[in-house]
C-alpha positions as CSV (number, residue, x, y, z in Angstrom):
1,X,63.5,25.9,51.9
2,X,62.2,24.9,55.4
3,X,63.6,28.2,57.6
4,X,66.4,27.6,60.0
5,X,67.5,30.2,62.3
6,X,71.3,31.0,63.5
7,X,71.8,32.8,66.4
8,X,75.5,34.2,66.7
9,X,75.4,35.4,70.3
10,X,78.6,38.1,70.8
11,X,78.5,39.1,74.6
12,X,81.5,38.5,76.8
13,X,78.3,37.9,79.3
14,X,76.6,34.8,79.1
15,X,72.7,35.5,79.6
16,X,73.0,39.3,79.3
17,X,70.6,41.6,78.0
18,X,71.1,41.2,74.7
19,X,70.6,37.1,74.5
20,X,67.3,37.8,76.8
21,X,66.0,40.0,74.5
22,X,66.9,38.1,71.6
23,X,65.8,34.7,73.3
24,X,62.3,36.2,73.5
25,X,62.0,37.4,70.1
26,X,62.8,33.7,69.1
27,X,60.2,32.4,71.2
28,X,57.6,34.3,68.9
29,X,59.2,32.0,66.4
30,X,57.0,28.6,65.0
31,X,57.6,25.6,66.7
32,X,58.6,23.7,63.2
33,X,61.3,26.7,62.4
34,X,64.8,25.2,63.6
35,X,66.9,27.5,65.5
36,X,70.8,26.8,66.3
37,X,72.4,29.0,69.1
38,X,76.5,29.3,69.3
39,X,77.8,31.4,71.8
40,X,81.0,33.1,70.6
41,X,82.4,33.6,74.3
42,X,82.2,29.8,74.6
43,X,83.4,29.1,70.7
44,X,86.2,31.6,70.4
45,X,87.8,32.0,67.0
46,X,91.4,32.7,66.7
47,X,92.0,36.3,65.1
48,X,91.3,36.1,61.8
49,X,94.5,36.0,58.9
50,X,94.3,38.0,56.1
51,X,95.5,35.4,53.5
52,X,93.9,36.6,50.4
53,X,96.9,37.7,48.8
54,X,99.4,34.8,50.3
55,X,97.8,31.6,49.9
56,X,94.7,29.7,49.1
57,X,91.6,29.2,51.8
58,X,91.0,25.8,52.8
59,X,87.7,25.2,53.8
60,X,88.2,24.7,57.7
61,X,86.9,20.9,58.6
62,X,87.0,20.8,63.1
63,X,87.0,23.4,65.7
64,X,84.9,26.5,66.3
65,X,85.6,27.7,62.7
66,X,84.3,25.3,60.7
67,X,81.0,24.8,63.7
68,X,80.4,28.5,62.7
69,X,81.3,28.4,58.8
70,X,78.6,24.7,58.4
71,X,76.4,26.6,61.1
72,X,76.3,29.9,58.7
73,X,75.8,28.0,55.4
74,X,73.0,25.9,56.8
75,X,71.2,28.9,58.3
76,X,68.5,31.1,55.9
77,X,68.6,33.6,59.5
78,X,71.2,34.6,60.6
79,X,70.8,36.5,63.6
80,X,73.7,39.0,65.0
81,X,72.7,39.0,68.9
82,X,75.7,41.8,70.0
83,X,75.9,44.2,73.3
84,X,76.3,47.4,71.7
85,X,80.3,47.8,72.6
86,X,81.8,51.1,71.9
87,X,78.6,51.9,69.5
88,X,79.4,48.4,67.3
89,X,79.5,45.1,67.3
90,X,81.4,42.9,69.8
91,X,85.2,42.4,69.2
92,X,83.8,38.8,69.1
93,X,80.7,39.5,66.0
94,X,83.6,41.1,64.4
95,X,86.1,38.1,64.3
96,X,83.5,36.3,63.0
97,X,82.0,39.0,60.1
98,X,85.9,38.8,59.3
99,X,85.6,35.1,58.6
100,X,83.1,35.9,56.1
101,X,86.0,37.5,54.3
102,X,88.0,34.3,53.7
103,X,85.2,32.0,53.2
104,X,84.0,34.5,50.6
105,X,87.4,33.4,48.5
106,X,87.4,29.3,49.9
107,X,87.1,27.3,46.6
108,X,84.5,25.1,46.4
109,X,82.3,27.0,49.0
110,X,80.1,29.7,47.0
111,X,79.7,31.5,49.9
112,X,78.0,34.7,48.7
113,X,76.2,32.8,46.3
114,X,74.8,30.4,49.0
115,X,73.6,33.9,51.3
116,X,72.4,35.9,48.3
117,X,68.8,36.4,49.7
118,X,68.9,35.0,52.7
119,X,67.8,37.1,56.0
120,X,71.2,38.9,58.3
121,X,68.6,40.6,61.6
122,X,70.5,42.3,64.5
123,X,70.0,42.0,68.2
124,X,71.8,44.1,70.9
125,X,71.0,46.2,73.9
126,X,72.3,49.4,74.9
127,X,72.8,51.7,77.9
128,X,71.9,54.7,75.9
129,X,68.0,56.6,75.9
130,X,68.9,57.9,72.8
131,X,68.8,54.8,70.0
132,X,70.8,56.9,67.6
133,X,74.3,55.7,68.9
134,X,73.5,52.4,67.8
135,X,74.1,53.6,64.2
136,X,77.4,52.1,63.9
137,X,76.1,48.5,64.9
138,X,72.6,49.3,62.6
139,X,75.2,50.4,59.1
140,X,77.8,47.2,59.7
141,X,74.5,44.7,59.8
142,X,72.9,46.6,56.9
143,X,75.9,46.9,54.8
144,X,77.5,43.4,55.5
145,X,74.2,42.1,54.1
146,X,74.0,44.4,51.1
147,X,77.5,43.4,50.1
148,X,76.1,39.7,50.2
149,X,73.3,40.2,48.3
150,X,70.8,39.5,51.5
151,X,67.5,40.9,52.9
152,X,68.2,42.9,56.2
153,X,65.7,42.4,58.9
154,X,66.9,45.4,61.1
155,X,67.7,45.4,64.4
156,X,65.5,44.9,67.3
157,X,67.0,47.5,70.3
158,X,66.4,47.0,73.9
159,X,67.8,49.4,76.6
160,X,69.6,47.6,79.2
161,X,73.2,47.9,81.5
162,X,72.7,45.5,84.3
163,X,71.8,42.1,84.3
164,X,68.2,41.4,83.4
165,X,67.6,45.4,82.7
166,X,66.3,45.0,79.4
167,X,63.2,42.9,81.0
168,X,62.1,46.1,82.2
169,X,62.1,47.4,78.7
170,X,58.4,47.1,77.8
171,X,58.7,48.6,74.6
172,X,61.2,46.7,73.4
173,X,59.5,43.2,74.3
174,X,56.5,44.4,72.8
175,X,58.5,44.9,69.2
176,X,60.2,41.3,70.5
177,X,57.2,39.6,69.6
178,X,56.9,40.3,65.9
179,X,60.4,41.3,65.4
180,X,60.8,38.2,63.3
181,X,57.2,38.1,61.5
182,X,57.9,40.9,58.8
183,X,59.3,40.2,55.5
184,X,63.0,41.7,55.3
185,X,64.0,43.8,52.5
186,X,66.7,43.4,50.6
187,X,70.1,45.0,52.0
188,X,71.2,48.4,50.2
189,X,74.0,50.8,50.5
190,X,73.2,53.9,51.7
191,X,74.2,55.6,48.7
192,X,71.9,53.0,46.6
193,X,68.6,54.2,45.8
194,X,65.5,52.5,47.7
């Protein structure tokens, strides 16, 4: 399968530090790998409804939710690009992680079958010296893609608050620029043995 790259971007910023960084990790990318960016600032989703024990899923057919739903199936990358927001994910990555949840029980779609071994990678920048408080962020990535069955390609940090800070971060565009060569494991639990 020819590889085809998603990038979810989850800033309530557009161009912020976290789409910089994660726009010059994908330029490292080859020419003939196809890369599809959604912004989820410009394609809101409604909140997402619990339905699971009310009524059947109907596989969404217009609007933003069926763009990111045909967007995610297509993709063997899927690339989480949030801003480290109170040390996790946007509110806008998580309305969309929460889709996953009814797609996973839309008949007809297969849609931890169709992941299963396919590649989730992180993006985000943070204010913080100290890398640890991206933890929360790092363990919802890893563990959304374990539950999946899929290979987690980690998440490439950058230290940034104002616009265009994370440039400055030379260490973090030098790990930009093979962030995307390595072969990803496969996702575990933390209480699975590696």
């Amino acid at each position: 399968m020819t590889r085809r790259f998603l990038f979810v971007l989850g800033s309530s910023r557009s161009d912020g530090n976290t789409e910089l960084l994660a726009r010059r990790a994908a330029e490292q990318l080859p020419a003939h790998v196809e890369q599809q960016w959604i912004d989820l600032a410009t394609h809101p989703v409604p909140d997402f409804e619990d339905l699971r024990h009310d009524s059947d899923h109907v596989r969404p057919t217009q609007g933003n939710v069926a763009l990111l739903l045909d967007a995610t199936l297509a993709a063997t990358d899927i690339v989480i690009a949030s801003p480290l927001y109170w040390y996790s994910v946007s509110a806008h990555v998580k309305r969309y992680l929460d889709y996953w949840s009814g797609w996973l029980r839309t008949p007809g779609l297969d849609f931890k079958a169709t992941l299963k071994g396919r590649t989730l990678w992180g993006v985000t920048a943070l204010a913080h010296e100290e890398t640890e408080v991206a933890d929360p962020l790092i363990g919802t990535l890893n563990n959304s893609a374990a539950y999946m069955g899929m290979r987690f390609g980690g998440v490439l940090l950058g230290n940034g608050s104002k616009p265009g800070d994370v440039l400055k971060d030379t260490e973090a565009l030098a790990r930009a620029k093979t962030f995307f060569a390595r072969e990803a494991p496969l996702a575990r639990f933390p209480y699975e043995a590696q």
